[in-house]
N, C-alpha and C positions, 0 to 999 in steps of 0.2 A: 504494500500500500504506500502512496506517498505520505511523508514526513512533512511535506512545506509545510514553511512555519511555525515547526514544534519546537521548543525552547528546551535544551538542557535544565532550565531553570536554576535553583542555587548551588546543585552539587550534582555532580559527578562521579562516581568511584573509579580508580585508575583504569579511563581507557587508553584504546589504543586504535592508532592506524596502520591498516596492511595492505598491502598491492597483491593482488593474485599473479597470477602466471599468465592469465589472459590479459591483466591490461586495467582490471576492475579496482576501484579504490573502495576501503571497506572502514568503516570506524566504530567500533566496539564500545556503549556506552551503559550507564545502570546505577542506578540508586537501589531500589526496591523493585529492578527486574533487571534486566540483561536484553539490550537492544543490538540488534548487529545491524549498518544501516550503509546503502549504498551511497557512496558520493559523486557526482556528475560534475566533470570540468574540470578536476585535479587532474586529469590524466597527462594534460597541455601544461602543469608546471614544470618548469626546469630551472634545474640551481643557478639560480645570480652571481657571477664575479662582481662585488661593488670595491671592488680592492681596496687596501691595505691604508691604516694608516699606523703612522709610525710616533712616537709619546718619547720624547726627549727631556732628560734630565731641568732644560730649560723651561719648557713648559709647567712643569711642576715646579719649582723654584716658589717659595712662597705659601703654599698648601700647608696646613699643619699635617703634621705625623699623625692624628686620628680625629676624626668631624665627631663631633658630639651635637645629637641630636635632645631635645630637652623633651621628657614625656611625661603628660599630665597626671599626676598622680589624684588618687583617689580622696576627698575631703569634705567634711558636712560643713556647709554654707548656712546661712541663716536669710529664712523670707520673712517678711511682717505680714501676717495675714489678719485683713481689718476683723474686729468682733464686734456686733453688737450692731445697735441703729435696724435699719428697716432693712438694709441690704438696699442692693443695686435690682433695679425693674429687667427681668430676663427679657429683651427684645431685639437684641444683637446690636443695639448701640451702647459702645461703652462707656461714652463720657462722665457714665456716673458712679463711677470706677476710681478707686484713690489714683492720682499721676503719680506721687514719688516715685524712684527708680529703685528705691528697698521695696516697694511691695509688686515688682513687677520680675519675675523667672523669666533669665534669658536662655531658654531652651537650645538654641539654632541660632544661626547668625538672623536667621527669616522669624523667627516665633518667639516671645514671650506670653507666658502667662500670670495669671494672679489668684487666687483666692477670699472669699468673705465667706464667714460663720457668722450667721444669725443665732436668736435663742433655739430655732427649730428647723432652720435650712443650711447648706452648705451650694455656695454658692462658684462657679470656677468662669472666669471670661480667656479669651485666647485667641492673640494675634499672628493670623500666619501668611496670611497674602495670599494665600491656595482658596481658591471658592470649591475647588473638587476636592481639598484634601482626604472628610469622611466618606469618600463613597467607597462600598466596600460591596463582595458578593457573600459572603458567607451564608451559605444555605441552614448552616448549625450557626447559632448564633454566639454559642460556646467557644468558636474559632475566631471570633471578629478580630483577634489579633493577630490573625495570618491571611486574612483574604481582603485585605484593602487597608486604608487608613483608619486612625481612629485617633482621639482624645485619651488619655492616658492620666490617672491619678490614683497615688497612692495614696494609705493613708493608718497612721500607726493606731493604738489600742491604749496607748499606757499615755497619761497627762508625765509630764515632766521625767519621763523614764531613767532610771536612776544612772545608770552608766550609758552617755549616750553613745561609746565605741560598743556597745555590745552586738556581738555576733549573730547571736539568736535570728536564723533566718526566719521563724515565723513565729507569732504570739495570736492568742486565739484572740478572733475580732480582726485584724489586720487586714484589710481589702486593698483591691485594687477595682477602680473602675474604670468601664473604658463604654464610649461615646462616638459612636459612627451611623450611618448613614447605610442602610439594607433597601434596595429599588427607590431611595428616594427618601424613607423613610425613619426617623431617628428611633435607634435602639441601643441601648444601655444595658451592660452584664457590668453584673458584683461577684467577684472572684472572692472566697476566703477560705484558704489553704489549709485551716485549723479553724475548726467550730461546733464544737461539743454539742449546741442544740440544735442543728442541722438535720432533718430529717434525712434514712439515707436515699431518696428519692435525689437529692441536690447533689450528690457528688459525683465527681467528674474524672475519668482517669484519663492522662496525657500522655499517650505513648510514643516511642519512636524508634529505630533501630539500634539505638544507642544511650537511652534511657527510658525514665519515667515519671512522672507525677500525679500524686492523687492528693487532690483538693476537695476539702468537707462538702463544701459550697460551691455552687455557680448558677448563678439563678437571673431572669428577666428581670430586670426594676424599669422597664420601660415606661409602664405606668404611674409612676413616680416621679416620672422626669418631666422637668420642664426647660425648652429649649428652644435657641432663636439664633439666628445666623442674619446677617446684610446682605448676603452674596458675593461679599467681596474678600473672602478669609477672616473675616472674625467672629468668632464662635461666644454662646453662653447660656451655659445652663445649671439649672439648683436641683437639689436631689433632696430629700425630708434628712435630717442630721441623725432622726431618730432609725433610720434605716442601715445608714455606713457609718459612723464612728458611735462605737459605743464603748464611750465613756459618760463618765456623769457630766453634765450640762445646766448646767440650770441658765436662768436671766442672765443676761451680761448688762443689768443696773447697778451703776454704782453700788449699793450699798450690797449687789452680789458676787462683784467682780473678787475674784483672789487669785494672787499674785503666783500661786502654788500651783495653777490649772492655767496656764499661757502658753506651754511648751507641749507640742506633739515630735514626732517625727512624719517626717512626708518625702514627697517629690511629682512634680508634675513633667510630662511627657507626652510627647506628640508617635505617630505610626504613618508614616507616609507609605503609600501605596501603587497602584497602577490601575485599580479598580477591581484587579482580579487578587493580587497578592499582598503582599507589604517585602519593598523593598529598603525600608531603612527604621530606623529607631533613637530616637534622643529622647535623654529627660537632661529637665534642670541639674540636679544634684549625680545623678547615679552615673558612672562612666561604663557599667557592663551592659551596655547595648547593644554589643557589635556583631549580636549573632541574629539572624533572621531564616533559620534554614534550619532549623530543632524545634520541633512545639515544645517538648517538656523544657528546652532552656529559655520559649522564648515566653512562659508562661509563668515560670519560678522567681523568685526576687532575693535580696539578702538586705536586710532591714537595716545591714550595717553603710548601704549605698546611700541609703536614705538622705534627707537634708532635715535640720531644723525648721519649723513653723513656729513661728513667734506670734502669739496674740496679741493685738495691739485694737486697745477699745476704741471702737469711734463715738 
């Protein structure tokens, strides 16, 4: 059958190219099957002379003895995210959005995002210039982080968590939710990897050839969600507080505010796409994004990537 058009897509397993004895070019390819696949028009390549150049002691003159490239190491950042007040009107304008440039994650050179917690909503806005960033095909809506774009947020369990270097990949309660767009239409999963009152109807196993994970919870909050886009890439929508962060909450009125309940851990992140997949991954704080070609890696998190979320009363 013809191939036109089929993508290796993200991997590969060692193939290979072979010439038959008649003249035939053949390329040996496989992930999760084994393809042997004709090739047409190699047959007319021949080896290039682009000849020789030659690297004199002169030309180097100058050069250090070894190039040091500088690599960004791993570190918890601090966001201000506003509490309290009415919150901002979900309607994809953000002007009513705090300006500082502390309460604004610069995810991508193209995207920032921000955050506001109300006494009962949780609120996220997000600037990317992509008006197509969310669209996404996932038929399981369990996958929306491998079959197109999405909105990305994390979001920790414990107020002021005692050691913030701790490793503890997951604490019960710890979600992550993510925000895309299925035929047009906004749908919202809450992931939590650990959750004891989880029916086991919610849980979700992630498989792959080279691992695994299985998460308490993964369930529609679509109905939950309220959301609003301009068309021009800036995104925002609020989700009920009482749904994803469960800790205690009360008013954020002065005389409820305390100073011992301002700190979570977090990170906000964006999923860019092609409509059919997701080709790339940032957040603000976390730098283990690099993988897009493993469900179980691209699904799992370590809460030590996370960033600080600072409450700060409006």
């Amino acid at each position: 059958m013809s191939v036109d058009g089929v993508s290796w897509e993200d991997e590969c397993f060692f193939p290979t190219i072979n010439q038959t004895a008649d003249g035939e070019i053949y390329v040996v390819t496989g992930k999760e099957h084994i393809s042997i696949n004709r090739l047409a028009g190699l047959e007319t390549v021949k080896r290039q002379n682009w000849g020789t150049i030659t690297v004199t002691p002169a030309m180097l003159a100058g050069l250090p003895a070894t190039l040091v490239e500088p690599v960004q190491k791993q570190v918890r950042r601090t966001l201000e995210v506003a509490a309290g007040g009415k919150g901002p009107t979900v309607d994809g304008k953000l002007e009513d959005w705090p300006t500082a440039e502390t309460a604004w994650a610069r995810i991508d050179p193209r995207t920032t995002a921000s955050l506001w917690i109300t006494s009962d909503r949780i609120h996220a806005a997000f600037r990317t210039g992509d008006p197509k960033l969310l669209d996404n095909s996932a038929t399981d809506p369990r996958f929306l982080f491998k079959f197109g774009g999405a909105l990305d947020l994390y979001l920790g369990a414990k107020w002021n968590p005692g050691n913030l270097q701790e490793n503890t990949p997951y604490q019960p309660g710890d979600c992550r939710l993510l925000i895309a767009k299925i035929k047009g239409k906004p749908t919202a999963m809450l992931y939590r990897p650990v959750d004891p009152k989880a029916p086991k109807s919610e849980e979700c196993v992630f498989t792959s050839p080279i691992g695994k994970e299985v998460f308490a919870s993964v369930r529609d909050v679509t109905s939950d969600l309220e959301f609003a886009e301009d068309g021009k890439g800036n995104y925002e929508f609020s989700v009920p507080l009482s749904a994803v962060l469960r800790v205690e909450f009360k008013k954020l009125g002065k005389q409820d505010w305390h100073e011992d309940k301002t700190v979570i851990l977090g990170d906000l992140g964006i999923i860019r796409g092609n409509g059919s997949q997701n080709v790339q991954r940032a957040c603000w704080n976390s730098l283990d994004t690099w993988m897009t070609s493993d469900i179980p890696s691209e699904v799992r998190w370590r809460s030590l990537n996370w960033g600080v979320l600072k409450l700060v009363q409006r």
